[in-house]
C-alpha positions in Angstrom: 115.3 155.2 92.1 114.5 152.0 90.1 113.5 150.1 93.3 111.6 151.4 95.4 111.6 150.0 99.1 108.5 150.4 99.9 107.2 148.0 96.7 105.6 144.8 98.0 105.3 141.5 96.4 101.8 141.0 95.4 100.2 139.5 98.6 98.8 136.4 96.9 102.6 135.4 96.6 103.7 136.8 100.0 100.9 135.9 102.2 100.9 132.2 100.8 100.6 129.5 103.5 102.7 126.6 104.7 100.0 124.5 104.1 99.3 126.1 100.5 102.8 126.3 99.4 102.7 122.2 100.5 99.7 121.5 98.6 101.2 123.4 95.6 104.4 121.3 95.9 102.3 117.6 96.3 103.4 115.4 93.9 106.6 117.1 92.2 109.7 115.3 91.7 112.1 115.8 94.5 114.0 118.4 94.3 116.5 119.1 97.0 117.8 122.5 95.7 114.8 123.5 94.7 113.5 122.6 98.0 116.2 124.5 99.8 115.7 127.7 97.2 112.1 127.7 98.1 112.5 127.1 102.0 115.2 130.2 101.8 113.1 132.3 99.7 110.0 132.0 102.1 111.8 133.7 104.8 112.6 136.5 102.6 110.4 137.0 99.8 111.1 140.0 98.5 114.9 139.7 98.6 116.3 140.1 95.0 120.0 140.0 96.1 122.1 137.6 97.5 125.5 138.5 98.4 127.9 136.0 99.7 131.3 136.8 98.5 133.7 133.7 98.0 130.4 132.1 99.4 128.6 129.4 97.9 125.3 130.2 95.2 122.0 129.3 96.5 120.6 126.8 93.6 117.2 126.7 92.1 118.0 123.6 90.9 119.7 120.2 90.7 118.5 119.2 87.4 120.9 122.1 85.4 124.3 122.6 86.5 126.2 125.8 86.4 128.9 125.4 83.4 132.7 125.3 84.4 133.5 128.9 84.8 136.6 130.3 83.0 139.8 131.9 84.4 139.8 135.3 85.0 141.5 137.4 81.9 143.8 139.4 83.7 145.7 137.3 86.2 143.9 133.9 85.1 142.4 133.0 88.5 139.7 131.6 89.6 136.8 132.8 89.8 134.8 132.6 93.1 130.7 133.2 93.5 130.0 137.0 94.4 126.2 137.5 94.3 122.7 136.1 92.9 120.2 138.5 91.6 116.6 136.1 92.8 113.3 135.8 90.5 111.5 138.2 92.7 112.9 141.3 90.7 111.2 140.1 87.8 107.4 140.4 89.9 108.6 144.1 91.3 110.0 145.8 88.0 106.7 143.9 86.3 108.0 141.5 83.9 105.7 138.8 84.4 106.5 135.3 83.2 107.5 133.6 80.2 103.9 132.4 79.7 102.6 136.2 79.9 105.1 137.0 77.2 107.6 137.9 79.5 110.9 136.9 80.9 111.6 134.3 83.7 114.7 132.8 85.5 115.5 130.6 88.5 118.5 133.0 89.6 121.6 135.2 87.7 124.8 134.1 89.4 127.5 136.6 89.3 131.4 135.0 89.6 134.4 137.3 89.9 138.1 137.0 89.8 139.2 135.5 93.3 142.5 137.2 93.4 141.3 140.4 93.4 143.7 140.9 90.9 144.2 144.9 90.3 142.7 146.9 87.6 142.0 149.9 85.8 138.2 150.5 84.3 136.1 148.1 83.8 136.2 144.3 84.6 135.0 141.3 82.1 133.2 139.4 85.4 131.0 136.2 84.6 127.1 135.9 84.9 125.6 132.7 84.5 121.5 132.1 84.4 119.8 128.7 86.0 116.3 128.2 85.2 113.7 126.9 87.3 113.1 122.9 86.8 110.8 122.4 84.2 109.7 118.8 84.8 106.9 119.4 87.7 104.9 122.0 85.0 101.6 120.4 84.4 101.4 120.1 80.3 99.7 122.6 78.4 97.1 121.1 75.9 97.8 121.6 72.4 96.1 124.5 70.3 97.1 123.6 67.5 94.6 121.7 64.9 95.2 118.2 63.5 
């Protein structure tokens, strides 16, 4: 199995305060989405899918937009919102973060044909990646000699 159940979330993520997750948050630009993606994730933190067929995506953020999604191929529907794979996955397969030399999202969306428009195989679905808001990330000094 490549997940395993039992797997927990570091406990200096999960166990993390109201008050702490608050003090962390002080100061940021307001964020609506991001406030609502944070508020969700708190309840569940080690969820790393979201399914909510012909449901609505649950944003990191207000600050990138999803792009206009195309029609699907075979019938040339729409396409409607399927599932969301969340940033915890990264913390339980290891990844780390894009500063540790790893990788780091807000949330993959997945969209797929609406019509449920009949096929044979495979399926050319869409999967879109929104990144975290990158605005309330204190500034990094520069290493670099002058």
């Amino acid at each position: 199995d490549l997940i395993d159940p039992n797997i927990h979330i570091e406990e200096s993520v999960a166990d993390v305060t109201e008050d702490e997750w608050n003090e962390v948050e002080s100061g940021q630009t307001n964020d609506k989405a991001s406030e609502k993606f944070n508020s969700r994730v708190r309840r569940a933190p080690q969820q790393i899918i979201r399914y909510q067929r012909n449901g609505e995506p649950l944003l990191c953020s207000l600050t990138s937009q999803l792009p206009e999604l195309p029609t699907c191929p075979k019938c040339k529907g729409s396409r409607s919102f399927e599932f969301q794979i969340m940033p915890q996955l990264l913390s339980i397969l290891g990844l780390g973060s894009d500063l540790q030399g790893g990788v780091d999202w807000g949330s993959i969306y997945v969209f797929t044909c609406s019509s449920d428009c009949e096929i044979s195989g495979y399926a050319e679905e869409i999967a879109q990646v929104q990144n975290f808001d990158q605005t309330n990330l204190p500034v990094m000094p520069s290493t670099q000699e002058e």
